[in-house]
C-alpha positions as CSV (number, residue, x, y, z in Angstrom):
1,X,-13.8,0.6,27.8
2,X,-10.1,0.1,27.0
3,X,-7.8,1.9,24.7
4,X,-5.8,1.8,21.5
5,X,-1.7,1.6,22.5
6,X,1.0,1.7,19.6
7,X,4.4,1.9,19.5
8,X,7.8,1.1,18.7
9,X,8.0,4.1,16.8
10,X,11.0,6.1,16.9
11,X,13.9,7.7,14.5
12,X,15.1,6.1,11.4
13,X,17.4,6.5,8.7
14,X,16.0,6.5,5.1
15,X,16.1,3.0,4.1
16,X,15.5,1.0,7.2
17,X,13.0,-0.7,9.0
18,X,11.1,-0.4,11.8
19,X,8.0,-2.7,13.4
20,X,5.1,-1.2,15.2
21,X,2.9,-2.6,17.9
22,X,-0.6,-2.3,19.1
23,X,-2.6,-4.0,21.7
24,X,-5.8,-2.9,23.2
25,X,-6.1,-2.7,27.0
26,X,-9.3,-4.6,27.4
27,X,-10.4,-6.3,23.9
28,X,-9.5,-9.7,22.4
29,X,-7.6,-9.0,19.2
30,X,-8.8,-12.6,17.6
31,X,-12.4,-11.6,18.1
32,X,-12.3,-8.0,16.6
33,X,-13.5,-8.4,12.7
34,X,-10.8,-6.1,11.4
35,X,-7.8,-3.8,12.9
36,X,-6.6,-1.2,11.1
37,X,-3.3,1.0,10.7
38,X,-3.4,4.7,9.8
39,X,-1.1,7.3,9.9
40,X,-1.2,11.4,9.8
41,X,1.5,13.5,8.3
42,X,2.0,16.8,9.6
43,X,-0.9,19.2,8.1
44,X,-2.2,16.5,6.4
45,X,-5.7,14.2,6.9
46,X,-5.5,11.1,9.1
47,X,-5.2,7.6,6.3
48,X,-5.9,4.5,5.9
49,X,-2.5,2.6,5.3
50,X,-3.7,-1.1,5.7
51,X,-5.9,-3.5,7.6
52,X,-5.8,-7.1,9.0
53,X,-9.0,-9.4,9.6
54,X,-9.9,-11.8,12.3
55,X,-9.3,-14.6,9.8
56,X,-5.3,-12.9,9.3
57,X,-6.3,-11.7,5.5
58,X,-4.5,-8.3,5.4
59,X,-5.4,-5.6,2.5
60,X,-3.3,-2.4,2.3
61,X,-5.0,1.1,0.6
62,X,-2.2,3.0,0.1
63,X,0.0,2.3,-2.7
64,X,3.3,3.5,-1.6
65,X,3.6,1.5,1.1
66,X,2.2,-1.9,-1.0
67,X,5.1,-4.2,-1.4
68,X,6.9,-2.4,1.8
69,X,4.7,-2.3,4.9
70,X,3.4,-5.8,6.0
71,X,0.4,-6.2,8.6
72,X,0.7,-9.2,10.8
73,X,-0.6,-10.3,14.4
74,X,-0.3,-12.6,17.1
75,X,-3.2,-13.6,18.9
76,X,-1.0,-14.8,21.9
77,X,-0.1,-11.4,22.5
78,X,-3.0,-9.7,21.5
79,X,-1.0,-7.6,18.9
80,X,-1.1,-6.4,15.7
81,X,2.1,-5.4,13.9
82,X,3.0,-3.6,10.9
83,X,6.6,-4.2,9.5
84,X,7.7,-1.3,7.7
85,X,10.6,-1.8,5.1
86,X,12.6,0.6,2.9
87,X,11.3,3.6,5.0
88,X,11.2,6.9,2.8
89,X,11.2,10.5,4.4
90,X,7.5,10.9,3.5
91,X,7.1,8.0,5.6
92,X,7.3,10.3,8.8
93,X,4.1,10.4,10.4
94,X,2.4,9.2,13.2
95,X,0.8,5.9,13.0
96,X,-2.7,4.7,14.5
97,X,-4.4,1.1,14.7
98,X,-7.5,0.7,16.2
99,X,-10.8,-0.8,14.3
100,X,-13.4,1.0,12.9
101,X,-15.2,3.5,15.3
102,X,-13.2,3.1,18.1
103,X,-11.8,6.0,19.7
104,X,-8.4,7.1,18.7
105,X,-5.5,6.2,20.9
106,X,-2.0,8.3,21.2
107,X,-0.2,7.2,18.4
108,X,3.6,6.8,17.5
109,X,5.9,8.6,15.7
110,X,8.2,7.5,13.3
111,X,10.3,10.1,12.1
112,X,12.7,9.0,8.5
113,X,15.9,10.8,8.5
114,X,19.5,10.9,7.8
């Protein structure tokens, strides 16, 4: 069946940037209707941050992160990215992509801190 994998997560200072990956062991990225980023704070519900489609039209749900996370992927190397800019403290959770119904995969961290 094949699996969600992210990364690139890791420990930041408040302010910077970091870009997360995700690939799926088995699936074609170009052929999958829609992947989506969430991410889950500690103690808090699992959210829907943003989405790209097959077609690379990307929509983004949340609005703090509207004008500083940007989805993008490349089809060459069946990823998915989101570039996260201007990272805040209550950016620090884990992040998700996968698309809709799919089980979810490990995550990364990203932890924002001086």
């Amino acid at each position: 069946q094949g699996q969600w994998v992210e990364s690139g997560g890791g420990l930041v200072q408040p302010g910077g940037s970091l870009r997360l990956s995700c690939t799926h062991s088995s699936e074609d990225i170009a052929r999958i209707p829609a992947v989506a980023w969430y991410r889950q704070g500690p103690g808090q519900q699992r959210e829907l941050a943003g989405a790209i489609t097959d077609t690379g039209v990307t929509r983004y749900t949340l609005d703090d992160v509207k004008g500083r996370f940007t989805i993008s992927r490349d089809t060459a190397k069946n990823t998915v990215y989101i570039e996260m800019n201007d990272l805040r403290r209550e950016d620090t959770t884990v992040y998700y992509c996968k698309k809709p119904d799919d089980p979810w995969g490990q995550g990364t961290q990203v932890t924002v801190s001086s």
